[in-house]
C-alpha positions in Angstrom: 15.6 48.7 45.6 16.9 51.7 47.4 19.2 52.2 50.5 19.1 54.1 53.5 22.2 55.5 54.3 22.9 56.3 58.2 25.0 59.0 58.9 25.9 59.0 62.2 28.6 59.7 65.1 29.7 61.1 68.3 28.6 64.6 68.5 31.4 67.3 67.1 32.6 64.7 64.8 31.6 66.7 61.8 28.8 64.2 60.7 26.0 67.4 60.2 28.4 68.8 57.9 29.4 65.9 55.5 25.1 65.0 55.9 24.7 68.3 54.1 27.4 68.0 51.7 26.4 64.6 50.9 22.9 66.0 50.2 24.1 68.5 47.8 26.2 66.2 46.1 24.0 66.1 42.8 25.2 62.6 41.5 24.3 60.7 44.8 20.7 61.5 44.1 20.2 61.3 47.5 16.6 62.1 49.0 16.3 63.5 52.9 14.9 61.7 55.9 13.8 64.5 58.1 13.9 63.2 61.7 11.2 64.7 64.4 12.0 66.0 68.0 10.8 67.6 70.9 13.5 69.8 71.9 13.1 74.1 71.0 14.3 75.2 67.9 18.3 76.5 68.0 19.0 79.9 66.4 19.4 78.8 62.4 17.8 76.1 62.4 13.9 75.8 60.8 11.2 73.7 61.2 10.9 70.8 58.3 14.6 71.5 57.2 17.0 69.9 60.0 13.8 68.6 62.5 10.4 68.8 62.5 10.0 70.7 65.4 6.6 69.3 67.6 5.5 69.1 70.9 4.8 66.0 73.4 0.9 65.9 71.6 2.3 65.2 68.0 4.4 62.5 69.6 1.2 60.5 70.9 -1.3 61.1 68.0 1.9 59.6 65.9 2.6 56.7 67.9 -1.2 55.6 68.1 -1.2 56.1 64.5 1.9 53.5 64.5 4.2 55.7 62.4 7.0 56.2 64.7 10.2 54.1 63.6 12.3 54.8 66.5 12.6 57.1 69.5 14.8 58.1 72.1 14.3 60.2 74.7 17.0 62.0 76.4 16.5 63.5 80.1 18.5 66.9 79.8 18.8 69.9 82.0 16.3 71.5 80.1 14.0 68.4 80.7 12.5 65.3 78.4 14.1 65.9 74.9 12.6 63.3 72.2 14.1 62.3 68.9 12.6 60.0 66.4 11.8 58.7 63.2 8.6 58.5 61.4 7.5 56.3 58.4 5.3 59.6 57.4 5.0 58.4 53.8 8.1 59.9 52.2 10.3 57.2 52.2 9.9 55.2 49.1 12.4 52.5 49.0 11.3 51.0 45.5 11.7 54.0 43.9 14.9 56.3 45.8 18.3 56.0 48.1 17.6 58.1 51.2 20.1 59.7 53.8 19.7 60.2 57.7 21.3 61.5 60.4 21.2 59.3 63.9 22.4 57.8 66.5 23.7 54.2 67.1 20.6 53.2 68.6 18.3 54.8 65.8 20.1 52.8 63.3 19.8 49.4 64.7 16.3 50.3 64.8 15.9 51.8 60.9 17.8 48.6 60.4 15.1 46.2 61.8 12.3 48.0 60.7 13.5 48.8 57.0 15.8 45.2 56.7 19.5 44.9 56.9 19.5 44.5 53.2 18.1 48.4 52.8 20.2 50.0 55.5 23.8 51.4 55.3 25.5 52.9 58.3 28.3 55.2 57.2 30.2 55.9 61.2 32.1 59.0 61.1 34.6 59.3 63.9 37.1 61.9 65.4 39.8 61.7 68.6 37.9 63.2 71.9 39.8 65.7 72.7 39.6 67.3 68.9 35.9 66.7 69.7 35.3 68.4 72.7 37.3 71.6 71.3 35.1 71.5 68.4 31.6 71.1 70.6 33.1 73.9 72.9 33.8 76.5 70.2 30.4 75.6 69.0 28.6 76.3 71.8 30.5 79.6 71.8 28.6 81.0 69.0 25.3 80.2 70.4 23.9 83.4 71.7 22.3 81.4 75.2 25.4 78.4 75.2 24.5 75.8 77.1 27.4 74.1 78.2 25.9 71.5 81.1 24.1 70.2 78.3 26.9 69.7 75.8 29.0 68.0 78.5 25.8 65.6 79.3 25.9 64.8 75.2 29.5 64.5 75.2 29.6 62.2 78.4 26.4 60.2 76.7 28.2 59.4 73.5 31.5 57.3 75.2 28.4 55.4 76.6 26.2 55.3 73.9 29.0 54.9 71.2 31.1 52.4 73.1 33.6 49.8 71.3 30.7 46.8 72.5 27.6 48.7 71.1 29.6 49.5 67.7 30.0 45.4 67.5 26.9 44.6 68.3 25.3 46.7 66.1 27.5 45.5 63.3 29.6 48.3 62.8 33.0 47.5 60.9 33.6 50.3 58.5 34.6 54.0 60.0 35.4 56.8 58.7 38.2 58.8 60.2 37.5 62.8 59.7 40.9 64.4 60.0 40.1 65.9 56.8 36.7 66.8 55.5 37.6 66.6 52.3 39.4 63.3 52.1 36.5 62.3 54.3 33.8 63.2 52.0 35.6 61.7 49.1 35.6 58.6 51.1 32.2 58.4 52.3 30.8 58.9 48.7 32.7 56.0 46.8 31.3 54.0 49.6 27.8 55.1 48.7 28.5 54.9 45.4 29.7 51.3 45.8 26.4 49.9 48.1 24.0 51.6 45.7 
């Protein structure tokens, strides 16, 4: 039986860049979860490769066809921004080892919907205040930043990451990215190990 493997994290923590690199890692065999949302396209980014980009319609004909896994919706200053998963067919647990990209919250749902026994979180952290100089220079390179809404994210993660939700949703293994490399080293002999 396969395993989902939950990549997730504050934001600036580096978790988007070891989720691709673990992707490209050729002997993890790892398959993609492509998560859905609401929110506009960013510069670089393309439809069906990091979201699949659809308006507030897709998200209703979905959920009345029962496909949504999880959602969250996220009041920003640009308004209602959804993200979500969907059991759209892809994921085929008797056959391949899948890796997403979530929040907290999306994983305890994945969890409960796919079973404990199918799910693997893999928690990256990093020290605030390397985070927030890493989400700043970020926002730099955007060529419209929007800073109110990276402080909102920021702000949102001490809440939504907090020492009590990591307990309750089971979390006991982190992974500390001072390093990338020694990071990624050590997030795939964990995967290795659960597979």
């Amino acid at each position: 039986m396969g395993k989902i493997f939950c990549v997730m994290g504050k934001s600036a923590t580096g978790k988007d860049t070891i989720y691709q690199k673990l992707l490209q890692e050729n002997a993890l065999q790892l398959k993609r979860i492509i998560p859905y949302t609401t929110r506009p396209i960013r510069e670089g980014e393309e439809n069906g490769r990091e979201y699949h980009f659809c308006a507030e319609a897709d998200v209703e004909k979905l959920k009345n066809e029962g496909k949504i896994v999880e959602l969250r919706a996220y009041d920003t200053v640009y308004g209602v921004w959804k993200y979500f998963t969907v059991n759209d067919g892809n994921i085929q647990l008797d056959k391949e080892n899948y890796l997403l990209i979530g929040t907290l919250e999306a994983y305890v749902k994945i969890r409960n919907y796919f079973g404990v026994e199918n799910t693997v979180p893999i928690y990256i952290e990093v020290e605030d205040g390397e985070r927030l100089l890493r989400a700043i220079s970020r926002e730099k390179e955007q060529d419209v930043p929007k800073y109110e809404e990276m402080c909102r994210r920021f702000l949102a993660d001490a809440k939504d990451f907090s020492e009590e939700n990591l307990k309750e949703a089971g979390i006991e293994k982190r992974f500390i990215n001072a390093s990338l490399d020694t990071t990624l080293e050590e997030v795939e002999s964990y995967i290795t190990s659960m597979m």
